[in-house]
C-alpha positions as CSV (number, residue, x, y, z in Angstrom):
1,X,-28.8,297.6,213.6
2,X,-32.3,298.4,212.4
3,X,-32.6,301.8,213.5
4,X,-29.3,302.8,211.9
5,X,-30.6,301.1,208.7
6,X,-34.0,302.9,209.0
7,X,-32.0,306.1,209.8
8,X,-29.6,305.9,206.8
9,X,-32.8,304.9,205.2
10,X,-31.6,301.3,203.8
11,X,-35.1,299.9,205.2
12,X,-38.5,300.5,204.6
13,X,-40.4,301.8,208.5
14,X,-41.6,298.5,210.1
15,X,-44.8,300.2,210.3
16,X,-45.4,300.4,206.3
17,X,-44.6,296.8,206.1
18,X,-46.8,295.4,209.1
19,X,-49.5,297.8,207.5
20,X,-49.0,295.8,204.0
21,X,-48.2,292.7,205.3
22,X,-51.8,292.0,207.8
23,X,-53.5,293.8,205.2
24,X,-52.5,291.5,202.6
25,X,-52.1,288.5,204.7
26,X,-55.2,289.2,206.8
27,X,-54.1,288.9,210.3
28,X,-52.1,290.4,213.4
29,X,-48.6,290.6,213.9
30,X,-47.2,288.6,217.1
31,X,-43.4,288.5,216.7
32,X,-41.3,290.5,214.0
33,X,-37.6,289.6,213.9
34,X,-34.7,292.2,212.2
35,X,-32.1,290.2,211.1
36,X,-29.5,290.6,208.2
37,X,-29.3,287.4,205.8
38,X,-26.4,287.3,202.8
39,X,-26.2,291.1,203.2
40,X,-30.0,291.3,202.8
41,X,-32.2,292.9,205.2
42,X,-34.6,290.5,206.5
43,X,-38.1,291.4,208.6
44,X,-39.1,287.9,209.7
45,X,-42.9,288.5,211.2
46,X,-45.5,285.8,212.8
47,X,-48.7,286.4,211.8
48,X,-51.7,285.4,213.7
49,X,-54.0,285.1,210.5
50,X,-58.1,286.1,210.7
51,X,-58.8,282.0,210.0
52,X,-56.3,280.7,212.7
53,X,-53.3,280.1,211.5
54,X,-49.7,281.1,212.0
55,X,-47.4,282.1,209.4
56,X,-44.1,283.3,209.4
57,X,-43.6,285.4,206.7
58,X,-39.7,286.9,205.5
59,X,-39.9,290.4,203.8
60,X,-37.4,291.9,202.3
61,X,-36.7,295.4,204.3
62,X,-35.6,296.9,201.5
63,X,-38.6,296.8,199.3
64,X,-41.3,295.4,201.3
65,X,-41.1,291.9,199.0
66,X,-42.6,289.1,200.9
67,X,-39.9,286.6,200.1
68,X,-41.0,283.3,201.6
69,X,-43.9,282.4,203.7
70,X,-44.7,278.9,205.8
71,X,-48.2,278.2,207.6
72,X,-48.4,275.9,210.4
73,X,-51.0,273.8,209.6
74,X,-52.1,270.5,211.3
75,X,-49.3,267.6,210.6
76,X,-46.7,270.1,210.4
77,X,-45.0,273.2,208.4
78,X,-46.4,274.0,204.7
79,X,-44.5,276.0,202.2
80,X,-47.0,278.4,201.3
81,X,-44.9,280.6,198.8
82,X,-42.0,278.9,197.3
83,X,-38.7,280.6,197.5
84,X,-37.4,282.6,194.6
């Protein structure tokens, strides 16, 4: 499904988001999921950030929005960007 979508060019390269998103997000992508969410393309990535923690980010594949992020920190999930 994601390579038709990249090929019909519906999505942004995986590449040019993981590039924006450890930039941004300062860390290392361990786990990106494609998945398609109310018709909405969806990267879900885990980032392993520079100070530790995990996120899991979701990015819009269309236009490389970061859409919602949670951290893992110590007690449990924290919203770290609320939903729009």
């Amino acid at each position: 499904m994601a390579l038709q979508a990249l090929e019909q060019g519906r999505v942004l390269p995986l590449r040019a988001v993981l590039e924006k998103v450890e930039r941004d997000y300062q860390g290392q992508a361990l786990k990106v999921e494609f998945e398609q969410d109310d018709g909405r393309f969806i990267y879900e990535i885990r980032l392993l950030q520079s100070d530790g923690r995990m996120a899991k980010l979701k990015v819009d594949a269309v236009d490389g929005r970061v859409l919602d992020i949670r951290r893992k920190e110590r007690g449990g999930d924290r919203d770290a960007h609320p939903r729009r």
